[in-house]
Biotite code that builds the C-alpha atoms (Angstrom):
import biotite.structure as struc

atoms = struc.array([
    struc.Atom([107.978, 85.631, 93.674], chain_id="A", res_id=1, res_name="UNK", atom_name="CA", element="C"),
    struc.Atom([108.997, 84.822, 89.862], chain_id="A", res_id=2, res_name="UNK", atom_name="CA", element="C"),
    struc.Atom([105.547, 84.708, 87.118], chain_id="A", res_id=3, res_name="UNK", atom_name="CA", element="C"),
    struc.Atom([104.533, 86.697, 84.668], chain_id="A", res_id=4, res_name="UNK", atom_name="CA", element="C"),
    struc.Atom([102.590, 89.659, 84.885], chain_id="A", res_id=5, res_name="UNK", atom_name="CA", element="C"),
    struc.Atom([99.552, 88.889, 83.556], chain_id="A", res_id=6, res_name="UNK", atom_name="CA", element="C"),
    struc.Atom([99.298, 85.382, 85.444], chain_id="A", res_id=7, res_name="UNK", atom_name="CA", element="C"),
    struc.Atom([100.572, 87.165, 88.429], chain_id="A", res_id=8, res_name="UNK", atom_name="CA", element="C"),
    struc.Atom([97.531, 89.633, 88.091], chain_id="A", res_id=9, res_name="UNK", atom_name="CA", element="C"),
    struc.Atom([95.312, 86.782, 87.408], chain_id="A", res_id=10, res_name="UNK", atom_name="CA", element="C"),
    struc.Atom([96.378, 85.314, 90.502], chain_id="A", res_id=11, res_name="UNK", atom_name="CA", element="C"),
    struc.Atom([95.261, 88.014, 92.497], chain_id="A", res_id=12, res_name="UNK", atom_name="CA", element="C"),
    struc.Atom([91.811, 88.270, 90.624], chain_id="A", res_id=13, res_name="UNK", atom_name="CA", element="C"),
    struc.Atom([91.310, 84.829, 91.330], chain_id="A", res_id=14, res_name="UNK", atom_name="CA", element="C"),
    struc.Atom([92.221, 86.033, 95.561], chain_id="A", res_id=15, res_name="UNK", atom_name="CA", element="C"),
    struc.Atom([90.407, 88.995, 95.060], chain_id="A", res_id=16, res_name="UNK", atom_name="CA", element="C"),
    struc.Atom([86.920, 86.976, 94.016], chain_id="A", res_id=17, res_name="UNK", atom_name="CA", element="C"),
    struc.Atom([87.382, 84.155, 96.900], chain_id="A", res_id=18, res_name="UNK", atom_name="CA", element="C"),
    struc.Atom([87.985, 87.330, 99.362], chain_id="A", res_id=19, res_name="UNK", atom_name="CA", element="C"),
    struc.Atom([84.586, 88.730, 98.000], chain_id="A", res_id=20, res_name="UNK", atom_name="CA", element="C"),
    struc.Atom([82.783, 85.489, 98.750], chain_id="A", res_id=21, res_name="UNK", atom_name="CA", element="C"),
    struc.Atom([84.652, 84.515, 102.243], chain_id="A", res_id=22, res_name="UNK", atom_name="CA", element="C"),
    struc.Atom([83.495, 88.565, 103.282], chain_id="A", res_id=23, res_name="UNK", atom_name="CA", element="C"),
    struc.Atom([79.753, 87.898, 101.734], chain_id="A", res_id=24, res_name="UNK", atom_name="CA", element="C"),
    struc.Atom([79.995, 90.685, 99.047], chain_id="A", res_id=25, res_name="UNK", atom_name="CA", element="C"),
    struc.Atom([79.996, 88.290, 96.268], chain_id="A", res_id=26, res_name="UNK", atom_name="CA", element="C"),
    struc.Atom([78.594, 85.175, 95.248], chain_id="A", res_id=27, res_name="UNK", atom_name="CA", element="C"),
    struc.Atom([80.623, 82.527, 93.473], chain_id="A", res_id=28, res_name="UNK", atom_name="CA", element="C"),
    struc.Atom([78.987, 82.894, 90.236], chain_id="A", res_id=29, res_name="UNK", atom_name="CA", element="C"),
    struc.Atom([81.904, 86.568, 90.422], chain_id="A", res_id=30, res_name="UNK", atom_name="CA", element="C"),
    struc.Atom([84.735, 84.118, 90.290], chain_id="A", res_id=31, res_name="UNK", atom_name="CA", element="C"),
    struc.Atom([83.380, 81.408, 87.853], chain_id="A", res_id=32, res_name="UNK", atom_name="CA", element="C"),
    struc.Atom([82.719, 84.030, 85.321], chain_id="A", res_id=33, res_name="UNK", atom_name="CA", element="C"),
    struc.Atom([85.950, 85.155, 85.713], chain_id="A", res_id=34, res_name="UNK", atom_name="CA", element="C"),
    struc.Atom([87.321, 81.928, 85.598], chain_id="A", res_id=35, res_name="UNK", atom_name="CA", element="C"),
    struc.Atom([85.716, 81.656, 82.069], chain_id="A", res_id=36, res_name="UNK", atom_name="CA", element="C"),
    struc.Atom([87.150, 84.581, 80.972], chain_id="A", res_id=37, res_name="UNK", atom_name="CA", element="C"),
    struc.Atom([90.245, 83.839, 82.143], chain_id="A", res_id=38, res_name="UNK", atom_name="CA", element="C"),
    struc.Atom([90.131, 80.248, 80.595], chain_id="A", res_id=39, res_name="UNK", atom_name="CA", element="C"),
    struc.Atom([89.581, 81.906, 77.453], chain_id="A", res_id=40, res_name="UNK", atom_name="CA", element="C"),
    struc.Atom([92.995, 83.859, 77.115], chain_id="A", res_id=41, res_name="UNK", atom_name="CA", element="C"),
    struc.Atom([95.097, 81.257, 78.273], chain_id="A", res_id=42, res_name="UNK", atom_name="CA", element="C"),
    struc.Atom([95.981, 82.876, 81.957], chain_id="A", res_id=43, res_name="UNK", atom_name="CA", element="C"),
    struc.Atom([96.207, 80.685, 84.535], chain_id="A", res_id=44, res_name="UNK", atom_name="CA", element="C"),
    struc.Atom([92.605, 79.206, 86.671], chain_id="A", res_id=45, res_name="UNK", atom_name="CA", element="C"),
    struc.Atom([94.959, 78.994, 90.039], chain_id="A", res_id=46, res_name="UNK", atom_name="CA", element="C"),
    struc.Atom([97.956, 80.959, 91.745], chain_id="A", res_id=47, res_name="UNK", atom_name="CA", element="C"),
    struc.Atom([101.021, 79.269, 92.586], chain_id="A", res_id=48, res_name="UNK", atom_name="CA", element="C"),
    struc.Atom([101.282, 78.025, 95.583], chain_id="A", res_id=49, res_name="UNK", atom_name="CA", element="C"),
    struc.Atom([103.277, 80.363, 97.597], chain_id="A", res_id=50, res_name="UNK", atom_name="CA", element="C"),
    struc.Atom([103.601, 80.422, 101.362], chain_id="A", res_id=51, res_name="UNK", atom_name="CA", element="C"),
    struc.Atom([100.044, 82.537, 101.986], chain_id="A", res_id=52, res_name="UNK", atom_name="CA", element="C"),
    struc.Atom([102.021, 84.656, 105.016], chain_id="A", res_id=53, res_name="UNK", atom_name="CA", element="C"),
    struc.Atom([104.514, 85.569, 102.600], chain_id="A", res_id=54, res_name="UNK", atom_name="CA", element="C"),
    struc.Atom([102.100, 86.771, 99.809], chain_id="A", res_id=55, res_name="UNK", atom_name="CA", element="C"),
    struc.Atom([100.406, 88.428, 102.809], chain_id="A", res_id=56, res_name="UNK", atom_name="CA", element="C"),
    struc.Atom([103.728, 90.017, 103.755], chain_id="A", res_id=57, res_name="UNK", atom_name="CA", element="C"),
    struc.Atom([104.415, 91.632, 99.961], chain_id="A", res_id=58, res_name="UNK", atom_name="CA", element="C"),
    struc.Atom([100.542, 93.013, 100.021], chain_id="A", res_id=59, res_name="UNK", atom_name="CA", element="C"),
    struc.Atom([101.771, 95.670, 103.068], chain_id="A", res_id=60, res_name="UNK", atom_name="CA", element="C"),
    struc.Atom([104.341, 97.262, 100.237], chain_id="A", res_id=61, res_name="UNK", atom_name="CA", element="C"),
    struc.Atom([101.820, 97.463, 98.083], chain_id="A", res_id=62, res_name="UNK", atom_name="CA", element="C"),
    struc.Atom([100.718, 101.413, 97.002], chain_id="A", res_id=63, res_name="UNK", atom_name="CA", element="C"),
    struc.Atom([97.320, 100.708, 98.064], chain_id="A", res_id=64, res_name="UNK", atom_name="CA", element="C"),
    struc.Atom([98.237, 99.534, 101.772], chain_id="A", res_id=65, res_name="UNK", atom_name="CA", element="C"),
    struc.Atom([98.455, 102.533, 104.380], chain_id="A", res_id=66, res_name="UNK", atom_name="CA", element="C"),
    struc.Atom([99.732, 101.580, 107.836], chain_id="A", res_id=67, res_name="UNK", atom_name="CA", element="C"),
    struc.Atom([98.105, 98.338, 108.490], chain_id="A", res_id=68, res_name="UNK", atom_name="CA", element="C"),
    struc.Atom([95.027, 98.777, 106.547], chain_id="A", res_id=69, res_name="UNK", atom_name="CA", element="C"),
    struc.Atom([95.037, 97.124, 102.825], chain_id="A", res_id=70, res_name="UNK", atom_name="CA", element="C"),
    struc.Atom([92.321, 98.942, 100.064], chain_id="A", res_id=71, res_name="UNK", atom_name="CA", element="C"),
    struc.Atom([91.216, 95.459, 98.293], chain_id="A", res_id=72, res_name="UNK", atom_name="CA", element="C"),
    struc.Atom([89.756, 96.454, 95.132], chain_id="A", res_id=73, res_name="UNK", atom_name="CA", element="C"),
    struc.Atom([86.983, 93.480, 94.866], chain_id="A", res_id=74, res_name="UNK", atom_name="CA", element="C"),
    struc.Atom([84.148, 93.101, 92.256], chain_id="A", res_id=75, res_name="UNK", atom_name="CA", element="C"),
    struc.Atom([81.087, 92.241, 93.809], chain_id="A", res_id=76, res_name="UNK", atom_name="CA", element="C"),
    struc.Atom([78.870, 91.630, 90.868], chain_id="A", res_id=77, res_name="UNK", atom_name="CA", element="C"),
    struc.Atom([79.997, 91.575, 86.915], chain_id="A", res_id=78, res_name="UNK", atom_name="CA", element="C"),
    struc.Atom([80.756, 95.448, 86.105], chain_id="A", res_id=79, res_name="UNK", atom_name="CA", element="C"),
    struc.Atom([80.512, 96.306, 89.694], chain_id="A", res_id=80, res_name="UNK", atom_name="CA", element="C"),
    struc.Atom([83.436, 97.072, 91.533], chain_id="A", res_id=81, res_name="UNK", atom_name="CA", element="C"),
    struc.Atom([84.397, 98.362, 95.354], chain_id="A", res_id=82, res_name="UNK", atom_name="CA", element="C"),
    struc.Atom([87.110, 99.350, 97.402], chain_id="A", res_id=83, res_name="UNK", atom_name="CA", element="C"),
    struc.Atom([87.385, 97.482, 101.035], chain_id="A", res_id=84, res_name="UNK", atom_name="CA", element="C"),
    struc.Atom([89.325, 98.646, 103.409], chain_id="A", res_id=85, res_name="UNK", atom_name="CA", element="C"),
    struc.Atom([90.990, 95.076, 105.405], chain_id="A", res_id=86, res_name="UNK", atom_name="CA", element="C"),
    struc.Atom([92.798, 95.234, 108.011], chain_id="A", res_id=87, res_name="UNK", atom_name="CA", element="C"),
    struc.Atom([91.970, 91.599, 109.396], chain_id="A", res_id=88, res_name="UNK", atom_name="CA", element="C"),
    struc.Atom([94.278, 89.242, 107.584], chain_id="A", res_id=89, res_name="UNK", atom_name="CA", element="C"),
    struc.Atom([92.430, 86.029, 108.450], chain_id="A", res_id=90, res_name="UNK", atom_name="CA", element="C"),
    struc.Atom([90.155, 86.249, 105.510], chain_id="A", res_id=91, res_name="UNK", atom_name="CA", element="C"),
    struc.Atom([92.800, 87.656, 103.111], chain_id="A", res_id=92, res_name="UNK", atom_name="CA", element="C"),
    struc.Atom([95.200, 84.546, 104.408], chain_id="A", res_id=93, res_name="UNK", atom_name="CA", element="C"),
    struc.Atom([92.464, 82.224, 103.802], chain_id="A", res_id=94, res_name="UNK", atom_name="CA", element="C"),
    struc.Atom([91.655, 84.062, 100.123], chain_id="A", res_id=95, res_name="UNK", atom_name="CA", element="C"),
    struc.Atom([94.975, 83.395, 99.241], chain_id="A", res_id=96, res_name="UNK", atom_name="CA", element="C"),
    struc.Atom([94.759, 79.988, 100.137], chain_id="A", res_id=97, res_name="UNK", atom_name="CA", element="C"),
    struc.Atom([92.006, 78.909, 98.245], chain_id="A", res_id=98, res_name="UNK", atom_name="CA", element="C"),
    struc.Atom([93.080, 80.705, 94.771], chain_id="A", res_id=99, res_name="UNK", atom_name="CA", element="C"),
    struc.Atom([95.998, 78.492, 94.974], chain_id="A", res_id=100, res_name="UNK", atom_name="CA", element="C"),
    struc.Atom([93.249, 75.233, 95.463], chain_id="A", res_id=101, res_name="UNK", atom_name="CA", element="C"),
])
């Protein structure tokens, strides 16, 4: 995958907040905020739209993964944050998806 950082983290704020609201632990008013603030400094409001399996593929080398379990670091409310431990990738796959809508 070729971006920049800072869209590239974008990107997976964007995946993070539909993840939150596909799992229930956040309601969309998370990611429209976010998409405000993200407006703001000029970062991207989508991810590119990369094969989902293979974005799902790079998240297993990621520091936070362990075995077959990812840690998704999600906020589930403005200045509220958690750590979910995923290990079913159908709602990940479908997070992915939709930040790239």
């Amino acid at each position: 995958f070729s971006m920049r950082h800072g869209d590239g983290v974008a990107a997976g704020m964007l995946a993070a907040c539909h993840f939150a609201e596909i799992t229930g632990k956040a309601s969309s008013c998370v990611r429209e905020k976010l998409c405000s603030v993200l407006g703001k400094l000029g970062l991207p409001l989508k991810a590119p739209a990369y094969d989902s399996a293979a974005v799902l593929d790079s998240m297993y080398g990621d520091k936070k993964t362990q075995g077959s379990v990812m840690r998704l670091v999600i906020v589930t409310e403005p200045g509220k944050a958690e750590i979910v431990k995923q290990e079913d990738t159908a709602p990940v796959l479908e997070a992915i998806r939709l930040a790239s809508e």
